[in-house]
Structures are given as C-alpha cells and as structure tokens.
N, C-alpha and C positions, 0 to 999 in steps of 0.2 A: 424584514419582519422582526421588528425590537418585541419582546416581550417581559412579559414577569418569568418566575422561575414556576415550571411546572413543579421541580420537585429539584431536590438535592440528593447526592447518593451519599452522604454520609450524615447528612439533618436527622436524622430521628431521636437521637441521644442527647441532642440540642435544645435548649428552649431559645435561646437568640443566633441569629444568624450572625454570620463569618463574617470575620474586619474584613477590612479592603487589602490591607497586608499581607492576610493569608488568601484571600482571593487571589491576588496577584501570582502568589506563589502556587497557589493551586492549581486554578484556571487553564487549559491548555486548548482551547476552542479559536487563539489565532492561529496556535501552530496546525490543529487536527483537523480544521476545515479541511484542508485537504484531503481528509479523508473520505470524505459524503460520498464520491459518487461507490465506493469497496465498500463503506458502511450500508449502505442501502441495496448493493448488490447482493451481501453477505447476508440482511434482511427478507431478502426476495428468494434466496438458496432456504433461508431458514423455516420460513412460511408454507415453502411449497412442500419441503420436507414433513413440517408437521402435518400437512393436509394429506400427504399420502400415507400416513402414518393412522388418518382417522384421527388426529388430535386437532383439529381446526373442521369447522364447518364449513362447507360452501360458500354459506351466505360470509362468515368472517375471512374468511380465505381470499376470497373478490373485496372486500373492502379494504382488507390489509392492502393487497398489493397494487387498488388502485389510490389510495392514499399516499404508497410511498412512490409510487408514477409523478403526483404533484407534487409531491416533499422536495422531488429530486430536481422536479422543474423550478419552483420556488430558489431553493438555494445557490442553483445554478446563475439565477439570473440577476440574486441580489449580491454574488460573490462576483458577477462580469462588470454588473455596474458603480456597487462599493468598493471592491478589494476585500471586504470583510463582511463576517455577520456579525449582528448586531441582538441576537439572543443571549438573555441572561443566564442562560446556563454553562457549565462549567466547560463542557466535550461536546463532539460533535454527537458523540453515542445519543447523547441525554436531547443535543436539539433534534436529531430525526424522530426520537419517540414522541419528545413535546408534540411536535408539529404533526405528527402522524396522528395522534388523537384528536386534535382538531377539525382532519379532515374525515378518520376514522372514527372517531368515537369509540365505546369501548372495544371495541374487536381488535381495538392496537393495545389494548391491554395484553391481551393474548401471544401476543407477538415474543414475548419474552418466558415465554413457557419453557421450562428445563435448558435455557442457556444462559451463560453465565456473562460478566463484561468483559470476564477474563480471554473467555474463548472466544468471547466476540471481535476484540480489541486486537488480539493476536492474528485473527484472521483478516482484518484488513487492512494491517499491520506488512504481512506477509503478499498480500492482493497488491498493496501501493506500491511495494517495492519490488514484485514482479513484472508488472506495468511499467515502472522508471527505470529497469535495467533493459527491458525490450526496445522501450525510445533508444537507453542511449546506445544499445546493442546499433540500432539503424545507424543512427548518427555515425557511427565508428567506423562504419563500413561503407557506409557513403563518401568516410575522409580516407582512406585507404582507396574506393575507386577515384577521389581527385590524385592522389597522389600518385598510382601506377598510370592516369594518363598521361600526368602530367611527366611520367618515366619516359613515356614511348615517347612523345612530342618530343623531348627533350635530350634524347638520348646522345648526343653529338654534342653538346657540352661539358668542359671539361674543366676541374675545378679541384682546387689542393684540397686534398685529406688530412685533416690533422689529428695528431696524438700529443696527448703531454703538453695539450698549448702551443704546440708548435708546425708549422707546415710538414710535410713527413710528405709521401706522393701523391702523385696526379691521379686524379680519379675520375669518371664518369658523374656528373650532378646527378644523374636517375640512380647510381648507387646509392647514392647520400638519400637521395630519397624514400627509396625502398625497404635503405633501414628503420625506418620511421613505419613504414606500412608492414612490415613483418614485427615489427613491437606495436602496433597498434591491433594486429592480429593476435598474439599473444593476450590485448587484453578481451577482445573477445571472445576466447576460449576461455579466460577465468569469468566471464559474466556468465557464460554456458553453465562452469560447474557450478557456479553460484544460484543458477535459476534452479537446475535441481536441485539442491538443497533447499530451498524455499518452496518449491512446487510438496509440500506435505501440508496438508491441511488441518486443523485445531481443531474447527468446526466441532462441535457435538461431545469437545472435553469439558465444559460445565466449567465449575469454578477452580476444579484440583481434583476430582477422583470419578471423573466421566460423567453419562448421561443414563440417567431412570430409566426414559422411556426408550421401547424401541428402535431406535432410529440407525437408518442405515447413510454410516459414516462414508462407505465406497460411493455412494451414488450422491449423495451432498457434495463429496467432495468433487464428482465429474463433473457435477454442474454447475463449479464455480472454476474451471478449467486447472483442477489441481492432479498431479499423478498419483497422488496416494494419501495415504493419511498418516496420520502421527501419530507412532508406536504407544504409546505414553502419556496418559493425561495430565501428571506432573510436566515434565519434561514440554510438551505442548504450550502451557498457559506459562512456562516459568522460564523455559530458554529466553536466552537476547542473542545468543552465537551468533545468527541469521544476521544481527543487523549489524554486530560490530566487521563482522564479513564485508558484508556489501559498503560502508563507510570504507574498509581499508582498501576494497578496488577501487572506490571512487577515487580515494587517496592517492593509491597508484596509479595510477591513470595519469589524476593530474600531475603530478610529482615528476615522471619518468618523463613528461614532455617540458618539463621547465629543464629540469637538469639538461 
C-alpha cells in the first residue's frame, strides 16, 4: 500500500518539503519495518490503557483496535510478498498511524493522547530486542543439545588436544565438544541477564518528564509482558545502554566461536 505522506513529524516549520538527500538520511522505515508487529502491540497496550483509564470511549476504543487488527494484517502481508513497504513515510511509527486512520477514521487520532514518539519508539525498541534474544536464546540451546548428543554418541573417539598450535595430549572428541557447549552456556546466561535489563518498560514516560494523565505504568507494563517499569522518565526515552548491551553479546557470541 504505496501512499502520499499523511503528515511529516518535523514539516510544520516548513513551507517546502525535504530533498531526497535528506530523505535518505532521515528516512528509517527500511530498517524499522521490522518493528510493526512491537509497534502495534505497544498501540494495542496503549489504547486499552487509556480506556481503562476513561480517556477513550467504547465506541473509539473498538475502532482503534480493530483498525490496528488490519494495520497489522496489511503490512504483514505486503512485507511477506515485497520485502519492503512502500509508504511515504518516514518510520514505521508514522505508517501505523497513517493507515490506522484510514481504517479508523478519527478515533486513531486519539490514539496518541499523552504519549510521546519518545516513549513509544523506546518501547518497541526494547519489545524487538526481547523477542530476538528469546529466538536466539532457543537456537543456542538447541546447539548445545546437538552437541552433548553428539558427546554421548561419540564418546570413544579419541583425538589430540592442542595448545600453542601444537599437538599437546590425547583427548576424548566429546571433551572438545563440550567445551564448546559449556561456552555456548555461558552465552546463555548473559542473554538471561540481558533480558532482565530490557524487561523495564518506557511506556507512559511521554517525551522526557512523564505522563499527565492517570495512567497506571505497573499494569501497561504487565500487559505487554514487561517486569517492571522504568524508574526515570529521562533515563527511560534517553538510555541506549540496552542496546549497545545486546549488539556486544551478539558480538560475543559470534566472536568466541570463530576464534
């Protein structure tokens, strides 16, 4: 679904729109696709929130979240059969809203009431990378149970050990193995502490100094399967910690098994 720009989040200062140069530079809706289905989840937490709260009606409450029901199906299906989407807008943030008003009409106006891009963006920022360390959590443990079976199978083969480059003694192949599966446990225990430090939710810090309206941060954040919330509404919208974290396990990870 190619479209025009609903809107630009930094055009209002503007009278002509942005070169293609700083498009380029700006633009970041190849890379944040992948964010749709945590951006809509995070939508669906934020709606329900406000309705309990009495800050949404019924009637707007049901048309948000069935609009982002087919947001979610839409983009799903033009990202399986393109590779990309093909709206003019900048983020993904900006095409869920686009397209939510077309199916919601104004009631997805509403949608954005007392939360920020800040708090938005950080929370499914946090949602993706919780999600991608759980995959690769499995993955890691699935190759640790080939390698211990392939210990036991295998345990009567016998093969030099080396140190320093050089043959040194005979060893069991399932040792050599299992070194590999006790380091690859190790990185599983750092994806652990990694998840709880990500399991803190943003949700409901607004742009930098919190949220107006009543909103209860404990229960937004249980419903988007977070343990807690985040002490700090600076600190919330403006950390990167989290991610430079999780690049340097990935880092390691791959690192320790080339060496």
């Amino acid at each position: 679904m190619s479209s025009k720009n609903c809107y630009q989040l930094w055009g209002g200062c503007f009278e002509e729109s942005a070169s293609a140069v700083l498009r380029r530079l700006n633009d970041s809706l190849d890379v944040d696709s992948r964010l749709f289905r945590e951006d809509i989840q995070g939508s669906r937490a934020w709606a329900q929130e406000l309705h309990r709260s009495n800050h949404l009606t019924d009637e707007t409450y049901e048309a948000i979240i069935q609009g982002l029901t087919k947001v979610e199906q839409d983009i799903e299906k033009e990202l399986s059969e393109n590779g990309r989407l093909l709206d003019g807008e900048e983020d993904i943030h900006s095409v869920v809203e686009c397209r939510l008003r077309k199916y919601s009409g104004d009631a997805a106006l509403h949608l954005h009431t007392a939360r920020s891009r800040n708090d938005q963006s950080a929370t499914d920022t946090r949602l993706w990378m919780s999600s991608s360390a759980q995959h690769l959590r499995k993955e890691l443990i699935q190759l640790i149970k080939v390698l211990v079976n392939r210990a036991e199978k295998e345990i009567d083969i016998i093969a030099p050990g080396y140190t320093h480059l050089q043959r040194a003694q005979p060893v069991r192949w399932s040792h050599f193995l299992l070194s590999y599966a006790w380091s690859l446990k190790d990185d599983v225990s750092r994806l652990d502490d990694q998840q709880n430090r990500l399991s803190t939710c943003p949700l409901g810090s607004g742009a930098i100094a919190g949220c107006a309206l009543p909103i209860d941060r404990h229960r937004l954040a249980d419903s988007l399967g977070f343990k807690n919330v985040t002490p700090n509404s600076m600190f919330a919208v403006g950390s990167r910690d989290h991610i430079v974290s999780e690049l340097g396990s990935a880092m390691w990870i791959t690192s320790e098994q080339i060496v």
